[in-house]
DOSE-672695 format. One record per residue (C-alpha): y, x negated, z negated. Coordinates in steps of 0.1 Angstrom, whole numbers, plus 5000, padded with zeros to 4 digits. Layout:
<atoms>
YXZ/...
</atoms>
This chain:
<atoms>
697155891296/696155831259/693855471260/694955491300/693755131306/690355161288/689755441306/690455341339/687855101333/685255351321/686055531352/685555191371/682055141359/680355481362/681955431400/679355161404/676655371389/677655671409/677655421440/674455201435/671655221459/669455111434/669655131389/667554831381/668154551353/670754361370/673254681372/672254771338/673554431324/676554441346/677554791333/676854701302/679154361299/681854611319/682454841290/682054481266/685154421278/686754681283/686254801245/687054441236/690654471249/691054791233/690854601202/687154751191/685454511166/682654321181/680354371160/680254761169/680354661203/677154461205/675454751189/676555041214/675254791241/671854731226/671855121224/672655161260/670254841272/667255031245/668155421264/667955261298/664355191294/663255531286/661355731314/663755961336/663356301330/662256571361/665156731376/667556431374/667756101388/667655741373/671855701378/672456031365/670355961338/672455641329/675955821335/674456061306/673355771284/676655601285/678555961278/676256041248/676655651232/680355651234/680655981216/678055881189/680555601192/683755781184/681955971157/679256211175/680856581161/684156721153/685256881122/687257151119/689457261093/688957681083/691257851066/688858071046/690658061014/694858121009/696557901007/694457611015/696657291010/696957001033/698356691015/699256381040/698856021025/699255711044/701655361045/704955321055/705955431093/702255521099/704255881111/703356101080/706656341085/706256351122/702456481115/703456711091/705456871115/702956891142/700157011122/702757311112/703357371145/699457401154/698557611130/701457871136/700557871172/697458031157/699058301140/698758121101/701858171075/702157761071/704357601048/705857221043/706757051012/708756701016/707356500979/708356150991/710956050969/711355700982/712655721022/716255871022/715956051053/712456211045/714256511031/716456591063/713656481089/711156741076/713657041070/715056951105/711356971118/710457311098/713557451113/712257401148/708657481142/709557791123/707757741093/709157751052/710157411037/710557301006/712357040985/714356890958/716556600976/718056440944/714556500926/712856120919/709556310907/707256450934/705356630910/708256800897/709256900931/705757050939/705657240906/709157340911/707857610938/703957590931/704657990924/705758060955/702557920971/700258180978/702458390997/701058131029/697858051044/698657671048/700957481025/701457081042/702356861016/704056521025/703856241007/705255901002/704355551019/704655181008/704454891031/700954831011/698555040991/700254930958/699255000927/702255240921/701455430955/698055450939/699155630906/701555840923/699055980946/696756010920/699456210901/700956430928/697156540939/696156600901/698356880905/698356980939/694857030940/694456960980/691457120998/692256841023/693856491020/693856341053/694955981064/697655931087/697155601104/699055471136/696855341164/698455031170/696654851141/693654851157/690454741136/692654701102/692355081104/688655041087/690354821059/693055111051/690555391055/688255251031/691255181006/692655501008/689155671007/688455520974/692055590961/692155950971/688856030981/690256051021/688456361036/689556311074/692256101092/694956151122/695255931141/699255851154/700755721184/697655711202/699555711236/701055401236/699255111224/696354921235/694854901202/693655271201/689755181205/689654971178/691855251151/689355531168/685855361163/687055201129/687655471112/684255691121/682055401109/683955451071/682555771075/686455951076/686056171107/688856211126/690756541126/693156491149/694956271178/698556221178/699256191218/702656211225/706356211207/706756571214/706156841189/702957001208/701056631212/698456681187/695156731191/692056851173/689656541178/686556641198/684456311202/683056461235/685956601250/687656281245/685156071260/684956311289/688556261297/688155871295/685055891317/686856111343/684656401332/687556651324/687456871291/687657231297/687757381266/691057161256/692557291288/691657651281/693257671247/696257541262/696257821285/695458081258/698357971239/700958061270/699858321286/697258621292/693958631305/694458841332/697758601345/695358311338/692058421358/695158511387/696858251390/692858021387/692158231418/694558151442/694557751432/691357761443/691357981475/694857791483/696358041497/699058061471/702658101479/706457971464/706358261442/703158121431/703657801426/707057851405/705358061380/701857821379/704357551376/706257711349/703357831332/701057471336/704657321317/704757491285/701057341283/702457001284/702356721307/700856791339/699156441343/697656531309/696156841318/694856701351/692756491334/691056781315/689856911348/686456801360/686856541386/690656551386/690656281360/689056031388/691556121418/694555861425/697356131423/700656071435/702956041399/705456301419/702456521425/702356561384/705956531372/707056881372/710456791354/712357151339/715457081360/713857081386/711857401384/715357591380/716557401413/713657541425/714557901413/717857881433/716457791468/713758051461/716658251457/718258191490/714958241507/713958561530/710258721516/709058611548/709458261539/708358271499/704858411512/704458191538/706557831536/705157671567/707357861588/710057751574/712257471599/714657261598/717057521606/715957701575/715857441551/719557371562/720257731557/719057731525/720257421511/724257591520/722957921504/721957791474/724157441466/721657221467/720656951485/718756951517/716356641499/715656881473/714957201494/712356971513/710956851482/710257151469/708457221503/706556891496/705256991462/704157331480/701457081503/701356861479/699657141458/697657301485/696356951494/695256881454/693457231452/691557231481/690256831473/689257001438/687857291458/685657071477/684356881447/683157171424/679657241433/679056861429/680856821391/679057171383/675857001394/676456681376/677356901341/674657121343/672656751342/674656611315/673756931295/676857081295/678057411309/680657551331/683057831310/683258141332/686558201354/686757831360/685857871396/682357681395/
</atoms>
């Protein structure tokens, strides 16, 4: 999970809240030091620390309002802090005008390429013409890594490799421009904001003209992310950030709240290595994944992106009746992967986020859905609608039917509980998570099963 330890110990203190008999002073202050540290060790700078907890110690005085109680009331305070926290709103970039033009400025190995791939990939996935232009001059394999990447999205690129002039290289094909709705362009690094990275920026966006010039910064420098925000900001006049790596460091709390108080919102969250792992950054639906809240609207994009309504509201319904079948599960399975990582959409899931899941429960690897294909293949229709009847004596007749293994016909039968088990612990929980957002003043999208 992106920021997995900090959130664990989010989750960890609303469980006492949740769990008190009583919300008085001494719980407050406990609660209170409890996110202290656990935004401390996610390398957030003190200062802004100190003041979320005043906030929090300042809300927890004010009367209760009718209709909710005095720990629901506090769950809801810490919620609303955090994501005034992380920036309050989210801002979106509209393509109202064509082409609007993206250009990506950051240091050295902050993963400026790898971003301009990603964003490429986002915004065909959203039906926009999108082209990339490689201007950094300086890394050798710049050139090859962002053709390579284009080639995979699907999207234009252009470049000059021998050409030592970035402006040149963007003029060179400035014509053939407006044929796109998006043009990326990516830029050079230095190891520091030098004074030659500072007049070649300043050159290359004389003439590209960029809508948007957003900061790629890597998580793993923590607080320095306010130093390079402001630097860049007053450089180029910075009008959003991404946010890289975000996955694996420990530092991600102090990049994420650093760079809302320069006043750069965040745009988007790299979370993965993987082409799809970027994120639009919703402040709210980020903080309800690390509170173990879920974020619906994240998980129904995903799903809009692979398949239809119809097969979504279907496949919805029998999850949560759990009366699904193999055939069932293969498709849901197969479906739920081309929307990334299963652990990662549990987590946007309303009280999913909060359960101790088995890790097999959630790592649907590709091989072995088409193992999975092949024993389905040796099974009668008797047994793919209803796989508790099937014995011993069938799981040895299907492993010899279909090569495989008899471990792997009875783990496929495993995942099958497994799944049934998961739903109906979900099943049981709704009414109280739709209760507890209705409180929180949020709302339930339709065809979600609460």
């Amino acid at each position: 999970m992106v920021l997995g330890k900090l959130g664990d110990s989010l989750k960890e203190t609303l469980s006492k809240i949740t769990s008190s008999v009583f919300v008085d002073e001494k719980l407050i202050n406990e609660l209170v030091k409890d996110i202290q540290r656990a935004l401390l060790q996610s390398d957030t700078n003190v200062q802004l620390v100190f003041d979320l907890s005043k906030n929090i110690k300042e809300r927890a005085k004010e009367k209760t309002p009718a209709g909710i109680t005095k720990r629901e009331q506090l769950v809801k305070i810490v919620y609303e802090e955090l994501t005034n926290f992380l920036g309050k709103g989210a801002r979106e970039i509209k393509l109202e005008k064509k082409p609007l033009q993206i250009m990506l400025v950051g240091l050295f190995g902050s993963g400026k390429t790898t971003t301009a791939g990603k964003l490429a990939k986002y915004y065909k996935k959203r039906g926009y013409k999108v082209a990339v232009i490689q201007t950094d001059t300086w890394r050798p394999a710049a050139y090859e890594q962002l053709k390579q990447l284009a080639s995979q999205v699907g999207v234009d690129f252009y470049g000059i490799k021998e050409e030592k002039d970035p402006v040149n290289i963007y003029l060179s094909v400035e014509k053939k421009l407006p044929d796109y709705d998006l043009v990326i362009v990516d830029t050079a690094g230095r190891d520091a904001l030098s004074e030659e990275l500072i007049a070649e920026l300043n050159a290359l966006n004389e003439a590209v003209k960029a809508d948007e010039r957003l900061l790629v910064i890597s998580a793993d420098i923590g607080q320095a992310a306010q130093k390079q925000a402001q630097a860049f900001h007053d450089t180029c006049n910075v009008t959003g950030v991404i946010v890289t790596k975000l996955e694996g460091t420990a530092k991600g709390g102090g990049a994420l709240s650093a760079c809302a108080v320069t006043n750069s919102p965040i745009m988007f969250i790299g979370i993965g290595e993987k082409i799809d792992d970027l994120e639009m950054f919703h402040p709210q639906r980020f903080v309800g994944r690390l509170l173990g809240m879920g974020d619906i609207e994240s998980l129904l994009e995903k799903a809009r992106e692979v398949m239809s309504e119809d097969t979504a509201k279907d496949m919805q319904e029998k999850f949560l009746k759990g009366d699904f079948n193999l055939i069932d599960l293969y498709e849901q399975m197969k479906s739920l992967k081309k929307m990334g990582s299963f652990g990662k959409l549990m987590e946007m899931i309303p009280g999913m986020g909060q359960l101790k899941l088995p890790k097999e429960a959630l790592d649907i690897q590709e091989g072995k859905l088409e193992k999975w294909k092949f024993a389905m293949d040796s099974m009668t229709r008797e047994e793919l609608e209803d796989p508790d009847i099937i014995s011993s004596e069938r799981v040895d007749r299907v492993s010899s039917g279909s090569g495989l293994a008899v471990s792997e016909i009875r783990e496929l039968l495993k995942q099958y509980r497994q799944s049934k088990k998961m739903m109906k612990m979900f099943k049981g929980g709704d009414k109280d998570i739709s209760k507890m957002m209705k409180r929180m003043g949020g709302k339930m999208p339709k065809g979600m099963g609460f």
